[in-house]
C-alpha positions as CSV (number, residue, x, y, z in Angstrom):
1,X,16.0,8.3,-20.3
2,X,13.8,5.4,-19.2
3,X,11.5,4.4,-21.1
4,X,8.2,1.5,-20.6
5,X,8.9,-1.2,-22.4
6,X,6.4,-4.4,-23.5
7,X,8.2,-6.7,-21.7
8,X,7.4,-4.1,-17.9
9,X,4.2,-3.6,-19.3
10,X,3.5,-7.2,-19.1
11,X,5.3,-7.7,-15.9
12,X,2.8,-5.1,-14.6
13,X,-0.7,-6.5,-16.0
14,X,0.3,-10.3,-15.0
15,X,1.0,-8.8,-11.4
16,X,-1.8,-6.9,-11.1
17,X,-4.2,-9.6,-12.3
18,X,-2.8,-12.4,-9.7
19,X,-3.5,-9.3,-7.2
20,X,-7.1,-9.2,-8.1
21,X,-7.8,-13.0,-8.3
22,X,-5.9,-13.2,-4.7
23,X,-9.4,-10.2,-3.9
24,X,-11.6,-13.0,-5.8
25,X,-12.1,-9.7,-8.5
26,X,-12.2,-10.3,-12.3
27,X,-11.0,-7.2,-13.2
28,X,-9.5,-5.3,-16.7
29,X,-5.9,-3.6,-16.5
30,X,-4.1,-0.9,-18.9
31,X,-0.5,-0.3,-18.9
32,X,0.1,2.8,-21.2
33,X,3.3,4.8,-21.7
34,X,4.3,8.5,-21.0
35,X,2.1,9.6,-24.1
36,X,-0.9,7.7,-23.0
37,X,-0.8,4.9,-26.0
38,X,-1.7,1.5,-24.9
39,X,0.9,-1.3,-24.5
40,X,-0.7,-3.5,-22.6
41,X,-4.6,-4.4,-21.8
42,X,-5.8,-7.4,-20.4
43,X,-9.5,-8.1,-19.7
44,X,-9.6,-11.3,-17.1
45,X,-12.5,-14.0,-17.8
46,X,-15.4,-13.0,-16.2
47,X,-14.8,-9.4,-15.9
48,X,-17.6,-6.9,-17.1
49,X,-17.0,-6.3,-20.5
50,X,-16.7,-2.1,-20.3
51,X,-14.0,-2.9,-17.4
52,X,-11.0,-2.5,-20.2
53,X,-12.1,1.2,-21.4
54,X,-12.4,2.3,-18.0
55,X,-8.9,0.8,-17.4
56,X,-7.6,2.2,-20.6
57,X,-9.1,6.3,-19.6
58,X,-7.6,5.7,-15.9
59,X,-4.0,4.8,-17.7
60,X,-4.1,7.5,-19.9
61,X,-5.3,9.8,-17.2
62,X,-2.3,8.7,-14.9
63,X,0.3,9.1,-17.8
64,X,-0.7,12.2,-19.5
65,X,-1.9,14.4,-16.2
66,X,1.4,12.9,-14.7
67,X,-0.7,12.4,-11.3
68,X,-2.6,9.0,-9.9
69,X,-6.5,9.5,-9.8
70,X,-6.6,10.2,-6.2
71,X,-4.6,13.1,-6.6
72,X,-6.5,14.4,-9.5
73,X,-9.6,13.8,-8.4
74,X,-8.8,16.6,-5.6
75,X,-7.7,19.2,-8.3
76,X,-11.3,18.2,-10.1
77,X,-13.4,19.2,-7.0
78,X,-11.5,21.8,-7.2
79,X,-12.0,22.7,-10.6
80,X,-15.0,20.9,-12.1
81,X,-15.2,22.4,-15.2
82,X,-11.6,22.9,-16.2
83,X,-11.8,19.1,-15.9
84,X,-15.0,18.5,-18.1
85,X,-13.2,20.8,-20.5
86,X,-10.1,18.4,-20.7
87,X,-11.7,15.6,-22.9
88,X,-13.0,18.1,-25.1
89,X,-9.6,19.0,-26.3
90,X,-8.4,18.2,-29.9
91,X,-5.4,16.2,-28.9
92,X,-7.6,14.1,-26.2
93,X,-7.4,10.9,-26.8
94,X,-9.7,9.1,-24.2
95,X,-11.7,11.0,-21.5
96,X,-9.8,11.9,-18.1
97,X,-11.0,10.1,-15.3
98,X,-9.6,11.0,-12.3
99,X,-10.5,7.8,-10.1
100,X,-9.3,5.5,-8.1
101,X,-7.4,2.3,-9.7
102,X,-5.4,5.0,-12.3
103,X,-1.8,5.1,-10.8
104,X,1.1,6.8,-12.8
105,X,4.1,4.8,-14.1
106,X,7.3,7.1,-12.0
107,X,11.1,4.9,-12.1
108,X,13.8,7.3,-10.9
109,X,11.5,10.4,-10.8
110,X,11.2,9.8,-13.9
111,X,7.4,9.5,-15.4
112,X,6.7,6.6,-17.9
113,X,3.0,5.5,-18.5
114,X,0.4,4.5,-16.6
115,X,-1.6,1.8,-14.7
116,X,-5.7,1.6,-14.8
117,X,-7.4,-1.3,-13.1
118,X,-10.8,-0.9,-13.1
119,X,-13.4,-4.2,-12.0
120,X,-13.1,-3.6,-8.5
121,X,-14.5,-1.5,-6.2
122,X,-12.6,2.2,-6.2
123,X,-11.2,1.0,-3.4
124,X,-10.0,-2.4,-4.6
125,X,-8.9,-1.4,-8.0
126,X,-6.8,1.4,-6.0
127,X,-5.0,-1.1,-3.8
128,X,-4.1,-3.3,-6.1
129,X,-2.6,-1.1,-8.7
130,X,-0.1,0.4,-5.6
131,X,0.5,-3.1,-3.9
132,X,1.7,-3.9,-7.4
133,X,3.5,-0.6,-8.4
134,X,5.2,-1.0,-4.6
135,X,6.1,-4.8,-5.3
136,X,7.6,-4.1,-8.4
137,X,10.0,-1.1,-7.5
138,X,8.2,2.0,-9.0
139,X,8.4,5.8,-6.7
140,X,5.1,6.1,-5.7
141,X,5.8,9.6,-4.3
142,X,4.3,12.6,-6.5
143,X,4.9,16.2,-5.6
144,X,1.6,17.6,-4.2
145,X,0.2,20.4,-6.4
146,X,0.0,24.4,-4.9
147,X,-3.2,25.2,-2.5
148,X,-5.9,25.9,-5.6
149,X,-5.3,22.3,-6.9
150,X,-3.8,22.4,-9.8
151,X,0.0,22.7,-10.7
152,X,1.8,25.4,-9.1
153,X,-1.3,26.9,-7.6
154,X,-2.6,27.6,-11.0
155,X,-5.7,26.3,-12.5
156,X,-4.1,24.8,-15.2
């Protein structure tokens, strides 16, 4: 069983923050594992200062939906209010944002946290979380879900 440890966690944040400053972006990134609990965050100077909570719901999105934002965010048109029911849960720990820049943490098929960047534009905060993912060796393939969206064709 693999498991995210500090030291990748790190590895991940210092790479994706020489990503941004190569953009000219300031941005904040989360690295949390499978459970969604934060190991690392890193707010860059000058970044906005909500840009680490948005980083922080885009990991924890990734990790505990086991999907990046960009694959969500297809099941949520799809299913708007299963997904505004989602943060509402007991056990929720942070709102799920399914957006771009929230990429989950996958090493030998095998899901283990996940990335938020958030600073950039969608775009931007996408790309780099996957240049750096790619760079670094993670699967960046994720089984697409049934036709209704969700898992298995089911809404849930």
């Amino acid at each position: 069983m693999t498991s995210l440890t500090l030291a990748a966690a790190e590895e991940i944040a210092e790479a994706a923050h020489a990503r941004a400053e190569a953009l000219g972006k300031a941005v904040s990134v989360a690295v949390v594992d499978a459970g969604g609990f934060p190991v690392a965050i890193r707010r860059a100077d000058g970044a906005r200062p909500l840009t680490p909570d948005i980083a922080r719901a885009k990991a924890y999105t990734a990790a505990v939906m086991q999907r990046p934002g960009p694959m969500l965010k297809k099941w949520q048109e799809s299913q708007p209010v299963f997904f505004a029911q989602l943060s509402q849960l007991p056990g929720a720990a942070l709102p799920i944002m399914a957006a771009e820049g929230s990429v989950t943490l996958q090493k030998d098929g095998e899901i283990i946290g996940g990335l938020g960047v958030a600073g950039g534009t969608a775009a931007e905060d996408q790309e780099i979380a996957e240049d750096v993912l790619k760079s670094l060796g993670y699967d960046m393939e994720f089984a697409a879900w049934g036709v209704a969206g969700g898992p298995a064709g089911k809404d849930a």
